[in-house]
C-alpha positions in Angstrom: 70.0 150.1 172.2 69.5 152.8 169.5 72.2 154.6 171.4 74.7 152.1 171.2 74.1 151.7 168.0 74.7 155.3 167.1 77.9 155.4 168.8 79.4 152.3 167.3 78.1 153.5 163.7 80.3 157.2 164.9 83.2 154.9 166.2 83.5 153.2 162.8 85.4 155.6 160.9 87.6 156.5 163.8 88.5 152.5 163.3 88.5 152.5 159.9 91.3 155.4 159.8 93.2 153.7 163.1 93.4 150.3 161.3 94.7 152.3 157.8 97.2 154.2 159.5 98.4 151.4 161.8 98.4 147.7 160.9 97.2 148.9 156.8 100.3 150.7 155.9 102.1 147.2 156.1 99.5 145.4 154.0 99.9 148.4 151.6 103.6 148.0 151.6 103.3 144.4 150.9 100.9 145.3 147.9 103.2 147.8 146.5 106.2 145.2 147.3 104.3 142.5 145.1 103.6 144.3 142.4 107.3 145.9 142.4 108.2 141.7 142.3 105.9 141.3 139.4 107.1 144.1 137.3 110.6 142.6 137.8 110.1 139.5 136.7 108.3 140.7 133.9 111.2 142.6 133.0 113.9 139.7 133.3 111.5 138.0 131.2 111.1 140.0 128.5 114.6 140.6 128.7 115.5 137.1 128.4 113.0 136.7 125.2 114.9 139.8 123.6 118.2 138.4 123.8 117.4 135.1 122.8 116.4 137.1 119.7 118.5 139.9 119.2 121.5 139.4 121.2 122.5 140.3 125.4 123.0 144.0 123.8 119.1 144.9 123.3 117.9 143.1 126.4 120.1 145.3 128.5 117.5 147.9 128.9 115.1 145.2 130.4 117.7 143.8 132.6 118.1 147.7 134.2 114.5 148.3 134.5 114.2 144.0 136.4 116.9 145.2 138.2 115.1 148.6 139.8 112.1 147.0 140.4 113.7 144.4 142.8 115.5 146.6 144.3 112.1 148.7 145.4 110.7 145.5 146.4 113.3 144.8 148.7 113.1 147.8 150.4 109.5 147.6 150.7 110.0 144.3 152.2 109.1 144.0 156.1 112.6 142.8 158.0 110.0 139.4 159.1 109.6 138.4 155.1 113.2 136.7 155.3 112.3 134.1 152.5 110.6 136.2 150.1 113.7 139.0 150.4 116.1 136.3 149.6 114.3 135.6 146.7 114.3 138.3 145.5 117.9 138.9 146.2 119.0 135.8 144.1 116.7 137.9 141.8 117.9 140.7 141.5 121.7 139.6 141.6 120.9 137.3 138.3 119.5 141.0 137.1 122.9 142.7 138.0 125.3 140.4 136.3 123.9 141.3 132.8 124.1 145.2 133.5 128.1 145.3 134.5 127.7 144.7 137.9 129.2 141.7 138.2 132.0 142.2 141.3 128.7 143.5 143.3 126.5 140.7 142.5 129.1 138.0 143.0 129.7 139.3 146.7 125.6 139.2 147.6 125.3 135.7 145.9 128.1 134.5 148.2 126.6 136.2 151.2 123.8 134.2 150.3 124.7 131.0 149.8 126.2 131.2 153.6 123.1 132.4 154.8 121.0 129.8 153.0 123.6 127.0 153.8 123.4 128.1 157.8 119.8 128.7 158.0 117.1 126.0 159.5 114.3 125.8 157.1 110.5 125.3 159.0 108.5 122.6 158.8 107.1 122.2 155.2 110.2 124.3 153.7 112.2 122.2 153.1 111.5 122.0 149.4 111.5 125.2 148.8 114.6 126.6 150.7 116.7 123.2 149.0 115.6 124.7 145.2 116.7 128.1 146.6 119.8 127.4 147.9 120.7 125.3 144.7 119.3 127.9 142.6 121.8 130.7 144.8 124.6 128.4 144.8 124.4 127.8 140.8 123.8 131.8 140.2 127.1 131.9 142.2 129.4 129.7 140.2 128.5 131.2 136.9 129.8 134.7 138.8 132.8 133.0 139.8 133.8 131.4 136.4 133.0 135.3 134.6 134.7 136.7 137.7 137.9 134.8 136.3 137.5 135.4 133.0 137.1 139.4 133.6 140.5 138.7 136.0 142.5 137.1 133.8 141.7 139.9 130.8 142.6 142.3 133.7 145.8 140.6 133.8 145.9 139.0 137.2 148.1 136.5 138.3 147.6 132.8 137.7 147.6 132.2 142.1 144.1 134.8 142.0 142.3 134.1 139.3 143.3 130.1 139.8 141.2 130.0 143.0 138.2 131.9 141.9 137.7 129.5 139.1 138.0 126.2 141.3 135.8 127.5 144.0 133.4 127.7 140.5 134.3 124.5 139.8 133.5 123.0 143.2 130.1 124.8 143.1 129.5 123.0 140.4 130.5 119.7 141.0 128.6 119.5 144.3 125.2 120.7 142.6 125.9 117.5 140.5 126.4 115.3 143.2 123.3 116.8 145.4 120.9 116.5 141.8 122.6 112.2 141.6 121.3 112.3 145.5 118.3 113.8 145.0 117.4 111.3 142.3 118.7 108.2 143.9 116.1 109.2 146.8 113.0 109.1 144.6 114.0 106.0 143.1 115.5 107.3 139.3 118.5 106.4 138.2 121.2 108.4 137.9 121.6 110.5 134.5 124.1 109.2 132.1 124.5 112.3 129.9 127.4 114.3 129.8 128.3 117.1 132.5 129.4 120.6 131.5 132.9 120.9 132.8 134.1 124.0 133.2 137.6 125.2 132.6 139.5 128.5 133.2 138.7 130.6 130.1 141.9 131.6 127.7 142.6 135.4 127.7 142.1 135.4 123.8 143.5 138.7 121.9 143.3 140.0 118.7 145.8 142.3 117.2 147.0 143.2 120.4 143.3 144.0 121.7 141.4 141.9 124.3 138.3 140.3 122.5 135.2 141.3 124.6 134.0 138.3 127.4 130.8 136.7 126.3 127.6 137.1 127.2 126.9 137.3 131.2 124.1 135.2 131.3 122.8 132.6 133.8 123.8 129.1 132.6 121.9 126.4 134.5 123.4 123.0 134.9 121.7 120.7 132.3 122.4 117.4 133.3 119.8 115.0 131.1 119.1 111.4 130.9 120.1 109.9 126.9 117.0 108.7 125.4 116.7 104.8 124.1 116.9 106.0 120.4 120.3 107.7 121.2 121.3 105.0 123.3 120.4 102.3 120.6 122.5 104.4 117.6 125.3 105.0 119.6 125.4 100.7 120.4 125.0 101.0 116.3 127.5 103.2 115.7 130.4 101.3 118.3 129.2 97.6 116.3 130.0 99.1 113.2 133.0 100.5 113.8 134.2 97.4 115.7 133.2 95.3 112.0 135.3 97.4 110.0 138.4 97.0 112.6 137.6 93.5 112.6 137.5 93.0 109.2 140.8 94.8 108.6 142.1 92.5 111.0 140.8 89.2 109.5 142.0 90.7 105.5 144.9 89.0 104.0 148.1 91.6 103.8 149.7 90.7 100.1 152.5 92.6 100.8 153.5 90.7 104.1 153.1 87.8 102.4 155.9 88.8 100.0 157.8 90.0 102.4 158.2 87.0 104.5 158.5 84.7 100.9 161.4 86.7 99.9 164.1 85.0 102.1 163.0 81.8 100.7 162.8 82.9 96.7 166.3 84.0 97.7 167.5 80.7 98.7 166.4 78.9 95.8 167.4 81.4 93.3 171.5 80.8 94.9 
């Protein structure tokens, strides 16, 4: 007994260093990949918090640093951890449209919106993979309508840019349509306020120079239900004005009145 003992008390170690060389580098990986993934997110944060103060110009920095630390988490990421790489794909590809990367990023976020469209969520992932894919699919048409802006201060032709911005436009009309389905199937109404519509930006110039594009930033569809108080001054608002077209209506007009006497002064006068 005392033997056995001793020799499993000698084995341990040789265990212990089998089990961190084999089967513990991955957990390490996955340790260094989630706190690459926090540090990232942490950045866009920030980054977002900065330019909602300052401007897009002094959160660039942040935007960089989000965007390196995405990128080491997704090559940290074991080739089985398809979900949490796509992620952080979308992630990073958010990250790379406010550091003049556009072109690259619109290319992954359309890669990824096929995969995400063609993939088979599992059981219980259904939610989370439909919020994804919406999520990718968004991220994508605010790529393509920048895309065509930065085209048509390039100077393309109307046929090249023209598609880019209605395959934006589609994007964006069928996240509408799937956010109306969505709430029709949990029993809400669908929102009456008003949908952004997007149209192909003008090529504005100054002096002979091309004004600079606004800010790349992620714009999320905001489509919002009107509350009762602005549903109940709005009824206000179309009453009054149809009083005061009613009342014109319904006012005596002097100067019809003379008009139409004036054939008949005329007659009586000869």
């Amino acid at each position: 007994m005392k033997k056995a003992v001793l020799i499993a008390w000698l084995l341990l170690p040789a265990g212990a260093a089998a089990y961190h060389y084999g089967p513990g580098q991955e957990a390490l990986r996955l340790d260094d990949a989630g706190a690459a993934i926090e540090r990232g997110r942490a950045a866009a944060a920030k980054a977002r918090e900065v330019a909602a103060a300052e401007g897009d110009a002094a959160a660039r920095a942040h935007w960089a640093v989000a965007d390196e630390a995405f990128g080491e988490a997704l090559s940290l990421l074991p080739k089985e951890r398809v979900a949490e790489a796509r992620s952080v794909l979308l992630e990073r590809a958010k990250a790379q449209m406010q550091t003049s990367q556009l072109p690259e990023a619109r290319v992954v976020l359309e890669s990824l919106v096929d995969e995400l469209s063609a993939a088979k969520p599992g059981s219980g992932e259904e939610a989370a993979h439909e919020a994804l894919l919406a999520d990718a699919r968004e991220t994508l048409a605010n790529a393509q309508y920048y895309t065509t802006w930065l085209m048509r201060l390039e100077g393309f032709a109307r046929d090249e840019w023209l598609k880019e911005i209605e395959a934006s436009r589609q994007n964006f009309t069928l996240l509408a349509a799937q956010a109306a389905e969505r709430g029709r199937r949990r029993g809400r109404p669908a929102p009456e306020g008003k949908r952004r519509v997007r149209r192909a930006p003008r090529a504005h110039r100054s002096q002979g120079a091309a004004r600079h594009p606004p800010a790349l930033h992620v714009r999320r569809l905001r489509i919002r239900a009107r509350s009762r108080r602005e549903t109940r001054q709005e009824v206000e608002q179309v009453q009054h004005a149809q009083g005061r077209a009613r009342s014109r209506r319904q006012r005596p007009c002097g100067r019809r009145r003379l008009v139409m006497r004036a054939p008949a002064a005329a007659v009586n006068f000869t």
